[in-house]
C-alpha positions as CSV (number, residue, x, y, z in Angstrom):
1,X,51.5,185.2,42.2
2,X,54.0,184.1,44.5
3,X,56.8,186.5,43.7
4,X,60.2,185.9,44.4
5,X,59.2,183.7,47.4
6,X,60.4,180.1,47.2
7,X,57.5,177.6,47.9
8,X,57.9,175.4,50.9
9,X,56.5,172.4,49.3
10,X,56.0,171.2,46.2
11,X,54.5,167.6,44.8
12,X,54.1,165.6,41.4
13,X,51.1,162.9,40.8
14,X,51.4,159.8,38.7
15,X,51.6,156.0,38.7
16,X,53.4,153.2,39.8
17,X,54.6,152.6,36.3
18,X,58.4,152.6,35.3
19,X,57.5,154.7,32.5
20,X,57.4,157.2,34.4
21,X,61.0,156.7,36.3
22,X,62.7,159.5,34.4
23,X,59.9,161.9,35.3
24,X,59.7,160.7,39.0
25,X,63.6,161.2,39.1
26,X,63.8,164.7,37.4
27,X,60.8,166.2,39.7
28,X,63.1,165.2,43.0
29,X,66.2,166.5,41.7
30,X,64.9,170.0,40.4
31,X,63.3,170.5,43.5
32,X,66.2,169.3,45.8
33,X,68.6,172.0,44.2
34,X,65.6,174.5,44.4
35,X,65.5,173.9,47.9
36,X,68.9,174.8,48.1
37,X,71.1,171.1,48.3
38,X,73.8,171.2,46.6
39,X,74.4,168.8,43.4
40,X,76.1,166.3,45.8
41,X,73.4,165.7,47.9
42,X,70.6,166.2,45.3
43,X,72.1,163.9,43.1
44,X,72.1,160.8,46.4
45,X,68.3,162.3,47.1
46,X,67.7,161.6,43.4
47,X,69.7,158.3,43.5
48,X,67.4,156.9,46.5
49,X,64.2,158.2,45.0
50,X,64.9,156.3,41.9
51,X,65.6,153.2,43.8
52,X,62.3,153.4,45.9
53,X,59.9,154.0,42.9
54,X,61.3,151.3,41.0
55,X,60.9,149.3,43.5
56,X,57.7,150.4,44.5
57,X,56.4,150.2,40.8
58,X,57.6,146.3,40.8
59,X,55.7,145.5,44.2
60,X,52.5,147.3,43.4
61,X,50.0,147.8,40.3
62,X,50.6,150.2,37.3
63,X,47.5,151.8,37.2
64,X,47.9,153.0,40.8
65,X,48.7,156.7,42.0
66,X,51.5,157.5,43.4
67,X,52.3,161.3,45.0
68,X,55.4,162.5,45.5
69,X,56.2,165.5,47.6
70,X,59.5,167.8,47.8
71,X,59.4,169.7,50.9
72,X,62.2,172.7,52.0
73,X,63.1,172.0,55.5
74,X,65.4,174.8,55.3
75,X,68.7,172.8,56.4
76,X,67.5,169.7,55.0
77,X,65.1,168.4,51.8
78,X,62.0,165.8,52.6
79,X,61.0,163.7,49.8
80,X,57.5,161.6,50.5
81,X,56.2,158.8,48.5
82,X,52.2,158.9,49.5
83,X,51.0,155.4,48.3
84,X,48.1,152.9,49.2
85,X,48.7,150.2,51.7
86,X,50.5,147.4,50.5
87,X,52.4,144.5,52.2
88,X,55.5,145.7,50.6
89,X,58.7,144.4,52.2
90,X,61.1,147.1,53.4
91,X,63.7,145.4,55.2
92,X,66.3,146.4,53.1
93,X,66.5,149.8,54.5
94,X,67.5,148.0,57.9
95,X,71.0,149.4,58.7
96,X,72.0,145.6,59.2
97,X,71.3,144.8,55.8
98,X,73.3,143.1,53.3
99,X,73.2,142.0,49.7
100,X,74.0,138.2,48.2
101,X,74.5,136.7,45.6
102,X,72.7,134.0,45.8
103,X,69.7,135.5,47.1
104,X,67.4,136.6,44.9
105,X,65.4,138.3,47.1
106,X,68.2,140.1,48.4
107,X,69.5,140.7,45.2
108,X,66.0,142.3,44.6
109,X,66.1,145.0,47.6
110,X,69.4,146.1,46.6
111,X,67.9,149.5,45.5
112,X,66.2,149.9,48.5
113,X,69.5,149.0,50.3
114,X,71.0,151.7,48.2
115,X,68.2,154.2,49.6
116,X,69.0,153.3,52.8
117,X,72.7,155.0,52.2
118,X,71.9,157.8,50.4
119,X,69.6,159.5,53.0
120,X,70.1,160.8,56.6
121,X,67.1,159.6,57.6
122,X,63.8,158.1,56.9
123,X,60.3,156.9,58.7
124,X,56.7,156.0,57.6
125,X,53.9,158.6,57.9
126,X,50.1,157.7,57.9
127,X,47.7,159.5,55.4
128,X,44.2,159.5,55.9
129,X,43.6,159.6,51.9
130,X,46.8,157.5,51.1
131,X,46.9,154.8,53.4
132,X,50.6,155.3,53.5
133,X,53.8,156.8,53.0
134,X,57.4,156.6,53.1
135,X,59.6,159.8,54.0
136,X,63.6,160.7,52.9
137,X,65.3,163.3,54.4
138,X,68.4,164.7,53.3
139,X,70.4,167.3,54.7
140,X,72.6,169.7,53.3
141,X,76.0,170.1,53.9
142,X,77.6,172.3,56.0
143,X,81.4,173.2,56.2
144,X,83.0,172.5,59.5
145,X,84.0,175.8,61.4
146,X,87.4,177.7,60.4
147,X,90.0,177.9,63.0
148,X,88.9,181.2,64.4
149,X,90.1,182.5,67.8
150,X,86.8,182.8,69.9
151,X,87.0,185.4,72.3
152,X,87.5,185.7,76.0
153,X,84.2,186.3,77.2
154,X,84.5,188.4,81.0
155,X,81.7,188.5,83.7
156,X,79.0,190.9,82.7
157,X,78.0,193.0,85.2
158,X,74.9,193.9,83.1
159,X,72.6,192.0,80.5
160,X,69.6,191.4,78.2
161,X,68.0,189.0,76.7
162,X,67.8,188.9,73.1
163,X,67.2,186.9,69.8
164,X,70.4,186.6,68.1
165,X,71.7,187.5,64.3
166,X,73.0,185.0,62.4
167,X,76.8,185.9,63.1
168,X,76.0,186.6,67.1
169,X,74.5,182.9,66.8
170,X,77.3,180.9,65.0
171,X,79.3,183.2,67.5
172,X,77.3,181.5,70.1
173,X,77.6,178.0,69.1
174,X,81.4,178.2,68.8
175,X,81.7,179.0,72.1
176,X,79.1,176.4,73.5
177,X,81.1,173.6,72.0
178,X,84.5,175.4,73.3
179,X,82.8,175.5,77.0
180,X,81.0,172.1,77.2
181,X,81.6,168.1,76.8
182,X,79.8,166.8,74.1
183,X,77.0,165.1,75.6
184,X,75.7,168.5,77.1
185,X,74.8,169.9,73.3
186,X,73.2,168.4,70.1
187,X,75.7,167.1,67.1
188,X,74.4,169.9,64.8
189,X,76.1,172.6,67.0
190,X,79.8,171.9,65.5
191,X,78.4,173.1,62.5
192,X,77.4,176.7,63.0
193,X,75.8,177.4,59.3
194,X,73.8,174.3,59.9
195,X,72.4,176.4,63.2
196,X,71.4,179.2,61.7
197,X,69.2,177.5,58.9
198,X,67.6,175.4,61.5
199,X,67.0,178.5,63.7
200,X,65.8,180.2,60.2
201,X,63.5,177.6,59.7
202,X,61.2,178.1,62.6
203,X,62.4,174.5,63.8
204,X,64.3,175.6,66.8
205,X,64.6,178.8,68.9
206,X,67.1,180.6,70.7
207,X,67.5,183.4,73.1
208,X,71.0,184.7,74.1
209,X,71.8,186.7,77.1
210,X,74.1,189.8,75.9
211,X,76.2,192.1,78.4
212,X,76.8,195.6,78.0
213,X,79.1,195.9,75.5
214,X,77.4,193.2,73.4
215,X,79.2,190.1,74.4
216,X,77.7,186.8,74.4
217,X,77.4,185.5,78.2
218,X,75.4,182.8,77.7
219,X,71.9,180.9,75.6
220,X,69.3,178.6,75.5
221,X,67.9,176.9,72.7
222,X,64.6,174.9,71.8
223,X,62.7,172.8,69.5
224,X,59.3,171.0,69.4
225,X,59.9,167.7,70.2
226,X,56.6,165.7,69.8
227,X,52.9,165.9,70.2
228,X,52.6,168.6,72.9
229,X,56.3,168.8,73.9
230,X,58.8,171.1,73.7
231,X,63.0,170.3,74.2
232,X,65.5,172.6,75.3
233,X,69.4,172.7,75.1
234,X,71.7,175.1,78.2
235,X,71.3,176.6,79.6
236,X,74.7,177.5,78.5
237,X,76.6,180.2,80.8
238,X,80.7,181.5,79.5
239,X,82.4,182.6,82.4
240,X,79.7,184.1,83.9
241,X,79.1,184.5,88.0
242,X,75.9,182.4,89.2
243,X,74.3,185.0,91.0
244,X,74.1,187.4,88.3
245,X,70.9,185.0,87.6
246,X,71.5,184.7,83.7
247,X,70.7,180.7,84.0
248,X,67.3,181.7,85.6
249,X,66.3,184.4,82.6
250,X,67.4,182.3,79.9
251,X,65.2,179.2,81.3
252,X,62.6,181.9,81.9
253,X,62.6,183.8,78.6
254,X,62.5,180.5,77.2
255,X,59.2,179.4,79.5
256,X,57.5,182.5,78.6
257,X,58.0,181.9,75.1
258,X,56.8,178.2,74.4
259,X,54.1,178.8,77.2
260,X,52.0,180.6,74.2
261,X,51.8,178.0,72.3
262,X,50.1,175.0,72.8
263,X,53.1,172.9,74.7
264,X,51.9,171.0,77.3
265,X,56.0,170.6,78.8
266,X,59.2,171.1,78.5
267,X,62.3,168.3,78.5
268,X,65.7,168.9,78.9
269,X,67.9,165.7,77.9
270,X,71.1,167.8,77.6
271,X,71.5,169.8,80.7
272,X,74.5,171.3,82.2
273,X,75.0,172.3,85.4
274,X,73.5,175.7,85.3
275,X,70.1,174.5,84.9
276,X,68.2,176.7,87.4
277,X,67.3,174.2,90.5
278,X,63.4,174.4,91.4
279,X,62.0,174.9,87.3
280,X,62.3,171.2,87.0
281,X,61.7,167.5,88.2
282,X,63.6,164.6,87.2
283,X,62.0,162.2,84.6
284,X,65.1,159.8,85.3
285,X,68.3,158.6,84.0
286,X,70.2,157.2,81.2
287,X,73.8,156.3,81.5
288,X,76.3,157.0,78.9
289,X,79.9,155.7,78.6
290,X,82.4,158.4,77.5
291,X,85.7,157.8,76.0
292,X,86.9,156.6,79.2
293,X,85.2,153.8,79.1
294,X,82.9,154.2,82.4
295,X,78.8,155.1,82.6
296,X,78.1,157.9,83.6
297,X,74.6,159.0,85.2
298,X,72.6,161.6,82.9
299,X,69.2,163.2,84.3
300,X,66.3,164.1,82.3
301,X,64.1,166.7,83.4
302,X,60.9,167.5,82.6
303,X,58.2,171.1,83.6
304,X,54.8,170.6,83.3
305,X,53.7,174.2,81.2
306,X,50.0,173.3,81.3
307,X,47.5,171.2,83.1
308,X,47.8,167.8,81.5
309,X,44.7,166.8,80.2
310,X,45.5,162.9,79.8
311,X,45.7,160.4,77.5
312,X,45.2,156.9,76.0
313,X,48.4,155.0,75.7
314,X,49.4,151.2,74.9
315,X,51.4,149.2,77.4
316,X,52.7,145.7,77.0
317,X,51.8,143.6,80.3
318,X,55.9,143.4,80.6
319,X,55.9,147.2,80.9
320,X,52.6,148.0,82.7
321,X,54.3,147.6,85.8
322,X,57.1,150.7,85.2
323,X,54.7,152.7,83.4
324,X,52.3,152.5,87.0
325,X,54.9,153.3,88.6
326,X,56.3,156.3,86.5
327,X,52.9,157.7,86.1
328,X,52.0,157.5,89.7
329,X,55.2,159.4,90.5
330,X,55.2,161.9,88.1
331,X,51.5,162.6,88.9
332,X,50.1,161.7,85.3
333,X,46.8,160.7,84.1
334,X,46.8,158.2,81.8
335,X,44.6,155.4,80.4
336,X,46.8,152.4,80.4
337,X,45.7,149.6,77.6
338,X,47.2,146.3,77.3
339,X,48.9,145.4,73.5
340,X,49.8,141.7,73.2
341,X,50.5,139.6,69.6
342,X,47.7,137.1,70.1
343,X,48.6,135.2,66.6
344,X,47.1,137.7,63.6
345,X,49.5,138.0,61.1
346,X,52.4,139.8,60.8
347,X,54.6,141.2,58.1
348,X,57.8,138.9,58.0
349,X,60.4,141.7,58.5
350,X,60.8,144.7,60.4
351,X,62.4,147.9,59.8
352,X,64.0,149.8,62.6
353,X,65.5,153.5,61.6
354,X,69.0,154.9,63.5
355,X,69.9,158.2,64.2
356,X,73.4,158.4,65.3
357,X,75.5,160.9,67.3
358,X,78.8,159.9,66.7
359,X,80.4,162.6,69.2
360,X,79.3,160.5,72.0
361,X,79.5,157.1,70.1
362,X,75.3,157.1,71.4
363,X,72.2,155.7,68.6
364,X,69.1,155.9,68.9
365,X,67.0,153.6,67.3
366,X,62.7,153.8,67.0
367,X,60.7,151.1,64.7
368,X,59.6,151.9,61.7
369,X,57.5,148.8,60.7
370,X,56.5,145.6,63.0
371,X,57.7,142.0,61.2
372,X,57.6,138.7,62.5
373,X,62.2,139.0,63.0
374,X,62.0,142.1,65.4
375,X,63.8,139.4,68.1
376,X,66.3,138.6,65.3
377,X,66.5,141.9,63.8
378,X,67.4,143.6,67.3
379,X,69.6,141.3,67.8
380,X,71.5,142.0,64.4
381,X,71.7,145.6,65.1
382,X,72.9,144.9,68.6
383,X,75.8,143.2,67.2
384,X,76.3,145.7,64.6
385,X,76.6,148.5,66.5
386,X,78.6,147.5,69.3
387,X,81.3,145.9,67.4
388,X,81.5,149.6,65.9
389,X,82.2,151.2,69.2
390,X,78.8,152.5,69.6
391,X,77.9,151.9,73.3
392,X,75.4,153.8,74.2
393,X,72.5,152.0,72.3
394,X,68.7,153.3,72.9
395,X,65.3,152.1,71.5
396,X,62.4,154.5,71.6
397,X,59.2,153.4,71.6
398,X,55.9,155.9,71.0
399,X,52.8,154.7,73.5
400,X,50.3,156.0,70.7
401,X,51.2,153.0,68.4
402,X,49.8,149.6,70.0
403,X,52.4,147.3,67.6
404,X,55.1,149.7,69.3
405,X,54.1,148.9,72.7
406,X,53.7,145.1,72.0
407,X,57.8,145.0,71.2
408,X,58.6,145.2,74.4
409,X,59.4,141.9,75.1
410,X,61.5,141.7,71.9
411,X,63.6,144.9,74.0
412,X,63.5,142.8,76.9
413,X,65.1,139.6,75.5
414,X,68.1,141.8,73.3
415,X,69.5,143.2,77.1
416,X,66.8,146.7,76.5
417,X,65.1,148.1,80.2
418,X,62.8,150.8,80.6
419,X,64.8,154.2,81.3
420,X,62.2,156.8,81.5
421,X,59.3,158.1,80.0
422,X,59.3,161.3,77.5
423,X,55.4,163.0,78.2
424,X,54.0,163.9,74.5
425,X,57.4,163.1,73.3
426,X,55.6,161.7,70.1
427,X,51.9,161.3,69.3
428,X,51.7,159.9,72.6
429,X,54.2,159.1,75.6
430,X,58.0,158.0,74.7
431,X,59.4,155.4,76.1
432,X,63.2,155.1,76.2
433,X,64.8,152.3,76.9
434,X,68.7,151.5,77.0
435,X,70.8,148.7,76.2
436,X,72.7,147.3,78.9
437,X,73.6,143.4,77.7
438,X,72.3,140.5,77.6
439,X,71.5,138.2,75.0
């Protein structure tokens, strides 16, 4: 018996038959509002999870399973479809996408375009017993913050380190986006509810350094990031004298924690000038343009936890060179093999997925599936994006995944270079690379 306690994850079988629709469509809006999205947002989860079954019950066979699984994220809902392999075509769920009339193939993908629109993000997932699967997310919503007057935080001339309440950590948030430029915190952080359900979750982590009186001088926070990685956010200091050292016991208390588990290192891609010189090394640098129009130079650090054991990873020829050379600086071992199309077939479309931070007019988009238009596809999104103001366009690439590694020529050609490399920052070593024009 389970209690009061709210299942993390719950999943209906049955077959790719539209008979079924009403059933499929009921299972993934009961189970949104039991995990706690409001009817809003359940009802757009529902509206996308109708369009992909219908049109995954018109692509494949009606006596074929089909799993669907709910999962509670705790600030956001996943629905998965777990299906066998098919050459279904998804390219309707491209941002770029657009419906004519005239097209009756376009015409056809409408629901999936519809999908697409619905949900806050989406990706494929491998299943050893399905063959495959196609993953929604949708988060719930989160009122902005009320106008409340934060409080005048003084130098501490004593402190601790301590997990946070809830109240002490939307507390903390406030005052992190009060303190620091956008680009030095995550999106989700000017929503403080949305910060304690992730923290609630076990998602992220976060330490705060309290004075004696209880006042908030300063955080850190954390989240798994990929395979054997870990990503932290601060440190973030309020008012606070540097050599009181709370910059080196937050970065420490954070250390000590993620070093027992099975993290190999830790990245910081949003680090402000209190980061403690001497815990890291520099990975490289991205440049983003603010609302002044000029780039400017952002470092990424990285601390090896562990001894890296080494790994295989996939290289184009085009980017052996920079991977070499990153590895041999960085002091990794790694088992470079070469990924080149050599004329097998190819799905005619690709799918790449965006996630946007709108703060800092920066989007970051990763493939999803390799097609035949990636060139063409890029391209389009290019376009897209830029003539919306978003300059600060990335493509990240995982080194696990051979067909990744073999785009890079498509990055090359759309105005894409190598940046730096993420270690474990997926199932393998991320690539990041950043547009900076071109054709």
């Amino acid at each position: 018996m389970m209690g009061d306690r709210m299942p993390a994850r719950v999943l209906l079988k049955t077959y790719l038959d539209l008979r079924f629709l009403r059933l499929v469509t009921s299972f993934a809006e009961d189970a949104a509002l039991a995990f706690g999205l409001a009817a809003p947002e359940a009802r757009k989860l529902t509206l996308a999870c109708e369009e992909i079954f219908a049109y995954l019950c018109g692509a494949g066979h009606a006596d074929e399973e089909i799993t669907v699984e709910a999962e509670n994220g705790g600030y956001y809902v996943r629905l998965k479809f777990l299906f066998k392999a098919h050459q279904f075509d998804l390219r309707a769920l491209n941002l770029t996408s657009t419906v004519s009339p005239g097209d009756a193939a376009s015409l056809e993908e409408m629901g999936l375009l519809i999908a697409a629109k619905f949900v806050d993000d989406f990706h494929f997932a491998e299943d050893l017993q399905h063959g495959s699967g196609l993953v929604l997310i949708k988060e719930k919503a989160y009122p902005a913050p009320a106008g409340t007057e934060l409080p005048v935080i003084g130098p501490v001339k004593d402190f601790h380190i301590a997990s946070p309440d809830p109240e002490d950590l939307k507390l903390f948030v406030r005052l992190v986006t009060a303190h620091y430029p956008d680009h030095q915190y995550i999106e989700s952080f000017r929503l403080p509810g949305k910060v304690v359900d992730m923290v609630a979750s076990g998602e992220y982590d976060v330490k705060l350094a309290v004075g004696e009186q209880g006042q908030i001088a300063g955080g850190i926070v954390w989240r798994r990031l990929g395979a054997g990685t870990i990503e932290s956010f601060g440190p973030y200091l309020f008012n606070q004298r540097a050599d009181l050292g709370l910059s080196e016991e937050l970065t420490a208390s954070c250390i000590g924690q993620i070093a027992r588990t099975d993290a190999i290192g830790l990245i910081c891609r949003y680090a402000t000038p209190e980061l403690p010189g001497g815990y890291f090394e520099s990975l490289g640098t991205i440049n983003l343009v603010g609302q002044a129009g000029a780039p400017a130079p952002q470092t990424v650090y990285y601390r090896e936890l562990r001894e890296d054991p080494g790994c295989r990873v996939w290289a184009h020829p085009d980017l052996a060179g920079f991977l070499r050379a990153e590895y041999s600086r960085l002091f990794f071992t790694r088992d470079i093999q070469l990924a080149v199309h050599e004329g097998e077939q190819r799905s005619p479309h690709s799918i790449f997925a965006p996630q946007f931070d709108r703060a800092n007019r920066r989007i970051t988009l990763r493939p999803i599936w390799d097609g035949a238009d990636a060139t063409a596809n890029l391209a389009q999104h290019v376009k897209i994006l830029s003539a919306e103001g978003l300059l600060n366009i990335f493509f990240e690439i995982d080194l696990a995944c051979a067909w990744q590694a073999a785009l890079t020529p498509v990055l090359l050609n759309n105005g894409f270079s190598p940046r730096l490399v993420l270690p474990y920052g997926g199932r393998a070593d991320v690539v990041v690379f950043q547009h900076e024009g071109g054709e």
